[in-house]
Backbone bond lengths (Angstrom), bond angles and torsions (degrees), N, CA, C in turn:
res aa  C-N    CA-C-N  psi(-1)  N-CA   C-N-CA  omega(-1)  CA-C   N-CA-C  phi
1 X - - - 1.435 - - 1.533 109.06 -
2 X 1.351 100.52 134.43 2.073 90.20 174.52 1.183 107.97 -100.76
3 X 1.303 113.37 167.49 1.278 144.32 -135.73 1.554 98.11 -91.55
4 X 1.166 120.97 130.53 1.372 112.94 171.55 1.655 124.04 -62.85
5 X 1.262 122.09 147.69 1.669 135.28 -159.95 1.436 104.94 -124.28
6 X 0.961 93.20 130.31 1.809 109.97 -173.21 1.781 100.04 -139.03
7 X 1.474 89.75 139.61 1.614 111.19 -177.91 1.572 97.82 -76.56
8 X 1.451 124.17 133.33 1.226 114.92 142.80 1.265 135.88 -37.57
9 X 1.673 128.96 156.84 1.318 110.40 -170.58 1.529 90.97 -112.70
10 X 1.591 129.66 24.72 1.441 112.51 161.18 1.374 104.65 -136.03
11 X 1.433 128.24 -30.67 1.362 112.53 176.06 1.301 109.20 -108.90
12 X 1.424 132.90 14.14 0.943 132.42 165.09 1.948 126.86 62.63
13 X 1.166 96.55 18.99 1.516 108.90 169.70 1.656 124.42 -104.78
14 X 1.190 133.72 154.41 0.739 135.47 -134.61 2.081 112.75 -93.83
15 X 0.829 115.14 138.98 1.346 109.39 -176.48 1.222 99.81 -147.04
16 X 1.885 106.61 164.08 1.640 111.62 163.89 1.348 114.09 -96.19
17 X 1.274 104.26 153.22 1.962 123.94 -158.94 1.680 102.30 -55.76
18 X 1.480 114.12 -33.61 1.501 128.64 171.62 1.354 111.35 -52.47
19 X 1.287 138.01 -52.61 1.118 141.07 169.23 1.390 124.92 -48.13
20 X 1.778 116.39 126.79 1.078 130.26 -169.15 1.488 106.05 -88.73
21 X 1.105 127.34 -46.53 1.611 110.17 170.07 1.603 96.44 -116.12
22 X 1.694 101.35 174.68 1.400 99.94 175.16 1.602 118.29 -84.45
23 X 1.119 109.73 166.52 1.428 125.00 177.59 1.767 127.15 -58.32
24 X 1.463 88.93 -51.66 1.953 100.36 172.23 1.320 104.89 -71.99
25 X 1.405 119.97 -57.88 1.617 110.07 -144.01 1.887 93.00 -119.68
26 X 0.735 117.09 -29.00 1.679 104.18 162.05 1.733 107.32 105.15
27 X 1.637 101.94 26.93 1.836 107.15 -165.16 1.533 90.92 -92.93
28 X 1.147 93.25 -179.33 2.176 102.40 176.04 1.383 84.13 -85.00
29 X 1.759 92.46 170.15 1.113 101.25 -174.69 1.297 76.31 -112.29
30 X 1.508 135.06 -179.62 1.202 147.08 140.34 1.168 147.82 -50.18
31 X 1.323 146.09 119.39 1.609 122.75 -169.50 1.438 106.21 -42.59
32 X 1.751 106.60 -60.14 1.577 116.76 -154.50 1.339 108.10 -116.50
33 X 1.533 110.38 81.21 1.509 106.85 -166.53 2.080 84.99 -74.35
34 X 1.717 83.60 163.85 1.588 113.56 -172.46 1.727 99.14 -70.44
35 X 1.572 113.75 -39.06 1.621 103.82 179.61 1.404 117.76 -90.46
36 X 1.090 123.83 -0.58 1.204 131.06 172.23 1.525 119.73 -46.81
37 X 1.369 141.21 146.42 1.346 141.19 -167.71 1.599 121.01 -66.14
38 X 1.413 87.84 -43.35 1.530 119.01 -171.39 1.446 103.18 -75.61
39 X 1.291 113.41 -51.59 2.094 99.83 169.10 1.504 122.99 -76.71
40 X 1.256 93.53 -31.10 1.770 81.01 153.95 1.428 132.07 -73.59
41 X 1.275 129.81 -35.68 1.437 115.21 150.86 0.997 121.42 -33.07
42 X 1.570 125.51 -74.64 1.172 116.03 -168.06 1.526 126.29 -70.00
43 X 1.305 126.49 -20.31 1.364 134.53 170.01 2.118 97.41 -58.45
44 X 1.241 101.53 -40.61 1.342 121.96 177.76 1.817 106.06 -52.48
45 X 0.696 130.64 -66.98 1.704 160.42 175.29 1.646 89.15 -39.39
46 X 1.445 115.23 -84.73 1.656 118.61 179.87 0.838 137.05 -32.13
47 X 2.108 112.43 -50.09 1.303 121.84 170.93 1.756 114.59 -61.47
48 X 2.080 114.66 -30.36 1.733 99.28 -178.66 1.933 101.88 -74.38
49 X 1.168 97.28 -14.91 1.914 89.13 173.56 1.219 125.03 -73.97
50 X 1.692 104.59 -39.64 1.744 96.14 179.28 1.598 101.60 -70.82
51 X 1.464 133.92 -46.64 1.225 132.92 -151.32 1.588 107.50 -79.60
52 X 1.583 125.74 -14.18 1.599 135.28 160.49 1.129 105.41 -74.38
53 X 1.779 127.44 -40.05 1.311 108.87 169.73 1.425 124.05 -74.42
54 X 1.004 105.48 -24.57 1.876 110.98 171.62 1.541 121.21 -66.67
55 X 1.153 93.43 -29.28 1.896 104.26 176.91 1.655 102.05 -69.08
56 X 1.527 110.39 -61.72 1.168 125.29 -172.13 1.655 120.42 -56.28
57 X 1.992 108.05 -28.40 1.494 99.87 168.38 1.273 113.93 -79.05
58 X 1.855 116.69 -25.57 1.557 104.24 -168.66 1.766 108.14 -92.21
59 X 1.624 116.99 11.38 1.102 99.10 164.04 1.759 113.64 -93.57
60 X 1.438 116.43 -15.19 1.270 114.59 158.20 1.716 140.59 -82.49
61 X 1.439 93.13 -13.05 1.187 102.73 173.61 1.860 121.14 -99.13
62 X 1.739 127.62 -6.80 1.018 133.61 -161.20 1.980 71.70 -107.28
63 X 1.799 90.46 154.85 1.560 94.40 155.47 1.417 121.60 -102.84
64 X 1.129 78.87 172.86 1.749 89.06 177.75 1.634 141.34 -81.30
């Protein structure tokens, strides 16, 4: 399986998520880059919780 690839967040070339700095320009990489799989899940995960709890107050709070 290959390795997942993540854009730098200043020169914008391409690297794997394993890598501690980038390849072209020599910056850190980030712990939790934004395209990464794993923060989008979980950013993913939060948004069905707030929006089940939002369903769930305005079906108790609207009348019937």
């Amino acid at each position: 399986m290959a390795a997942e690839k993540i854009h730098c967040l200043y020169c914008n070339s391409l690297n794997e998520l394993s890598h501690k700095h980038c390849d072209h320009c020599g910056m850190a990489m980030p712990k939790s880059h934004p395209h990464s799989a794993a923060y989008r899940q979980k950013r993913f995960k939060w948004a069905v919780v707030a929006i089940a709890i939002f369903c769930v107050f305005m079906m108790l709070y609207l009348p019937r």
